[in-house]
C-alpha positions as CSV (number, residue, x, y, z in Angstrom):
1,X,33.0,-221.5,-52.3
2,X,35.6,-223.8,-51.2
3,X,36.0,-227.6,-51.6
4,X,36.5,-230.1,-49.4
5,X,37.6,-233.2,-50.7
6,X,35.5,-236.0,-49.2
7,X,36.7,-239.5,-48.7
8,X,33.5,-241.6,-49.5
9,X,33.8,-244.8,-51.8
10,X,34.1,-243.7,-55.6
11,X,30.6,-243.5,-56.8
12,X,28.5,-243.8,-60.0
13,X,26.6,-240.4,-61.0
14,X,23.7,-242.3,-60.4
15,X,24.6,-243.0,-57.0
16,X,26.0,-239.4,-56.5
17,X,22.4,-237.9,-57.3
18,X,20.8,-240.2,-55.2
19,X,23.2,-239.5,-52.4
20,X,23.6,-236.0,-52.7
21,X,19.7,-235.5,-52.4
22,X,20.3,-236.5,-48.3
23,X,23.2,-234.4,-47.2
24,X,23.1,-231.2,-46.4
25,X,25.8,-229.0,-48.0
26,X,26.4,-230.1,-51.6
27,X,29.2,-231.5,-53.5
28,X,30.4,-231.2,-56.7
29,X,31.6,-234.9,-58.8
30,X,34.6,-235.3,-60.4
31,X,35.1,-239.0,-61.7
32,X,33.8,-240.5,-59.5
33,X,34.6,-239.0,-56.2
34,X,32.5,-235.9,-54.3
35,X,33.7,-232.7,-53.2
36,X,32.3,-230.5,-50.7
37,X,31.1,-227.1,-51.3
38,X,31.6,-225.1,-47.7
39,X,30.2,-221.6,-47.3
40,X,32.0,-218.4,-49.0
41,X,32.8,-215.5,-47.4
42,X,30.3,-212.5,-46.8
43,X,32.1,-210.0,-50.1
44,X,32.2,-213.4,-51.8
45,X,28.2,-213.6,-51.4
46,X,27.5,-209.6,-51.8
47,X,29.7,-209.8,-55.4
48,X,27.5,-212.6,-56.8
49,X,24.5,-211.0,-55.7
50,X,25.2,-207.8,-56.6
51,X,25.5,-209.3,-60.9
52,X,23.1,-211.6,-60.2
53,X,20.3,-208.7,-59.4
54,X,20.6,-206.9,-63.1
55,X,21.6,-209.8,-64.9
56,X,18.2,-211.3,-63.9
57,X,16.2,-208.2,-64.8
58,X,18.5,-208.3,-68.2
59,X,18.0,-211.9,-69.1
60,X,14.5,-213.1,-68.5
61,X,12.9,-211.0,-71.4
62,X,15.3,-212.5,-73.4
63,X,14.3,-215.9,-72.6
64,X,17.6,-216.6,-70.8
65,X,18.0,-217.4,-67.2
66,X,20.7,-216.8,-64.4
67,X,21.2,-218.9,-61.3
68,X,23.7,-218.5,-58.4
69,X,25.8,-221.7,-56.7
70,X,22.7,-223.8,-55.8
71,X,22.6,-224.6,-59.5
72,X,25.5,-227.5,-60.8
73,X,26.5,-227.5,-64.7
74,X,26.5,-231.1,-66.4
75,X,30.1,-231.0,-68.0
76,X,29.3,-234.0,-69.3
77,X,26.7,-237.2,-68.2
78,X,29.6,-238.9,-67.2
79,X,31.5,-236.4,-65.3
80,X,32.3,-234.1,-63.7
81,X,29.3,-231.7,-62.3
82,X,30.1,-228.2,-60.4
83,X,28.5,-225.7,-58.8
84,X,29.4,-222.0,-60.8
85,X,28.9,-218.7,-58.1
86,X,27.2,-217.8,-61.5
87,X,25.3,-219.7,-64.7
88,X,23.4,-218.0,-67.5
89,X,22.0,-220.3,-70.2
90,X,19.8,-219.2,-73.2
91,X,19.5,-222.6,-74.4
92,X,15.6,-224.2,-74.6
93,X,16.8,-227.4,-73.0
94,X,17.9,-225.3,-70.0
95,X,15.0,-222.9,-70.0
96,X,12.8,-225.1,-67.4
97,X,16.0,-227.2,-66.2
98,X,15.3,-229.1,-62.8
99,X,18.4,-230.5,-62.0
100,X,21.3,-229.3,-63.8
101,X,22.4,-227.1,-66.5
102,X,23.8,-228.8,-70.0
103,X,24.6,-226.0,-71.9
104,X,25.6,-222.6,-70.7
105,X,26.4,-219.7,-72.7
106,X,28.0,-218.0,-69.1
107,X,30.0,-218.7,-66.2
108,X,31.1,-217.1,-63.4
109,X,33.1,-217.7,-60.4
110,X,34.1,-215.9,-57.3
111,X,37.5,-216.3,-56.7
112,X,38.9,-216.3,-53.1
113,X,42.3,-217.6,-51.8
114,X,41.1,-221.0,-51.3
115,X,39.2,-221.8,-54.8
116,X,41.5,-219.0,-57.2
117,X,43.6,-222.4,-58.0
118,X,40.5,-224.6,-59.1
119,X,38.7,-222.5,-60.7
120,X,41.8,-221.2,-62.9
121,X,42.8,-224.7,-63.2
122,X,41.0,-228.3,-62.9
123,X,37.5,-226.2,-63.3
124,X,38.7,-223.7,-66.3
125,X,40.2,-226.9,-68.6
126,X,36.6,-228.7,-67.6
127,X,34.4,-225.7,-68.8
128,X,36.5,-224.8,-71.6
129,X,35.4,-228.4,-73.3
130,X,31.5,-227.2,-73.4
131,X,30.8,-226.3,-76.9
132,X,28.2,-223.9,-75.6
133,X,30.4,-221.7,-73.2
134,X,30.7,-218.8,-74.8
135,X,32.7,-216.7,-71.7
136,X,34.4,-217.7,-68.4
137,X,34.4,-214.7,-66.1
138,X,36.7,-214.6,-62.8
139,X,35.6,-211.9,-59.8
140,X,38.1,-211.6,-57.5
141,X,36.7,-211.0,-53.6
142,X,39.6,-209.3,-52.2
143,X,41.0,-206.7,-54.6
144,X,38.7,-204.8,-58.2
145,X,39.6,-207.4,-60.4
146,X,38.0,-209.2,-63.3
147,X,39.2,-211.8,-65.7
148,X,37.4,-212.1,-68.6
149,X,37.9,-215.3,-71.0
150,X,35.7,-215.3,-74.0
151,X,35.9,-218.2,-77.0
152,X,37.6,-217.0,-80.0
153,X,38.1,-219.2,-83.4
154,X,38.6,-222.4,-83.1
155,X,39.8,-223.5,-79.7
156,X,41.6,-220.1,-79.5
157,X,40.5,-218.2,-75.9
158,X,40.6,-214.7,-75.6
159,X,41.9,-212.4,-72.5
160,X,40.2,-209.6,-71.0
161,X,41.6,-208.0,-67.9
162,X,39.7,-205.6,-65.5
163,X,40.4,-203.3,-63.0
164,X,39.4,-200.1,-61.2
165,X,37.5,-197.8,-63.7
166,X,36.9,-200.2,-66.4
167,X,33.2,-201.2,-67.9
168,X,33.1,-205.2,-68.3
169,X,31.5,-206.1,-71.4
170,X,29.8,-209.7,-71.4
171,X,29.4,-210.1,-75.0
172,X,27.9,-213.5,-74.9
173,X,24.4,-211.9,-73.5
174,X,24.8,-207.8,-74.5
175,X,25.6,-206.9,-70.9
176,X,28.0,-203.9,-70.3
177,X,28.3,-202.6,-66.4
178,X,31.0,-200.6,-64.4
179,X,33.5,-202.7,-62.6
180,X,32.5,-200.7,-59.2
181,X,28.9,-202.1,-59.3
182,X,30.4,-205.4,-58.0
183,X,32.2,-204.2,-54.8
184,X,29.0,-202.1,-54.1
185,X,29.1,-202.4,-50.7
186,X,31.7,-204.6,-50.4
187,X,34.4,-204.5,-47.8
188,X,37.2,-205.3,-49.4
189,X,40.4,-206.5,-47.2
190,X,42.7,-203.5,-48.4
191,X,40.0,-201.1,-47.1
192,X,41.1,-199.3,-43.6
């Protein structure tokens, strides 16, 4: 997804729930000011969809559930909230969740020219404060690639690179697939 930055007054959170619940695209909340979340692209869609469809079928008789980007994650109650292509939480405040999640285990983005600096930046130094996150996964839309970032000791991050061939593990929830199964379908821009 791509963000707009809007140029409405600053706003408390509690105004920005109230407000959000009357537009019609939503917008993420960074201190105070919104952001809006446009549209992806088509392979941007198909990649999500095509994790979300086993991770689902993987996760829910394990009590854990997966949503795609009409879900936001609370980084904080303060600030800011986003809206991952991806969330899984195992967590039993989440479990029946209405209108955030608090404490993921998961995330994953979809990266695409427009949002790669975000969500490797501003979004990755937010997420990376959540004492829950266990792995921050980056799908890119154009090209078989997959960055995997998965808490080590400490505050120490680990470094996964994936390309064409490899099996991504997702340690955090057990779940081992073949890079392919996410461009399934998918046409990709280097494709003639």
């Amino acid at each position: 997804m791509i963000a707009i930055p809007q140029q409405p007054a600053k706003m408390t959170i509690e105004e920005y729930f109230a407000w959000e619940l009357d537009q019609d695209i939503r917008y993420e909340y960074i201190n105070g000011e919104v952001f809006a979340m446009t549209g992806g692209t088509i392979p941007h869609n198909d990649i999500a969809l095509n994790l979300y469809r086993p991770l689902y079928s993987h996760l829910r008789p394990r009590g854990c559930r997966v949503n795609v980007s009409d879900v936001k994650v609370q980084v904080t109650p303060k600030s800011p909230y986003f809206y991952p292509d991806l969330i899984v939480s195992c967590h039993p405040e989440d479990i029946n969740a209405r209108k955030f999640i608090q404490n993921p285990k998961l995330i994953i983005e979809v990266l695409s020219p427009g949002t790669s600096g975000r969500d490797r930046g501003e979004k990755f130094r937010y997420y990376l404060t959540m004492p829950t996150l266990q792995e921050y996964i980056l799908i890119d839309s154009e090209k078989i690639s997959v960055e995997r970032y998965c808490r080590g000791e400490g505050r120490m991050w680990l470094y996964y690179p994936y390309s064409s061939g490899d099996i991504v593990t997702l340690s955090s929830i057990e779940f081992e697939f073949p890079i392919e199964m996410l461009y399934d379908g998918v046409g990709l821009e280097t494709e003639t």
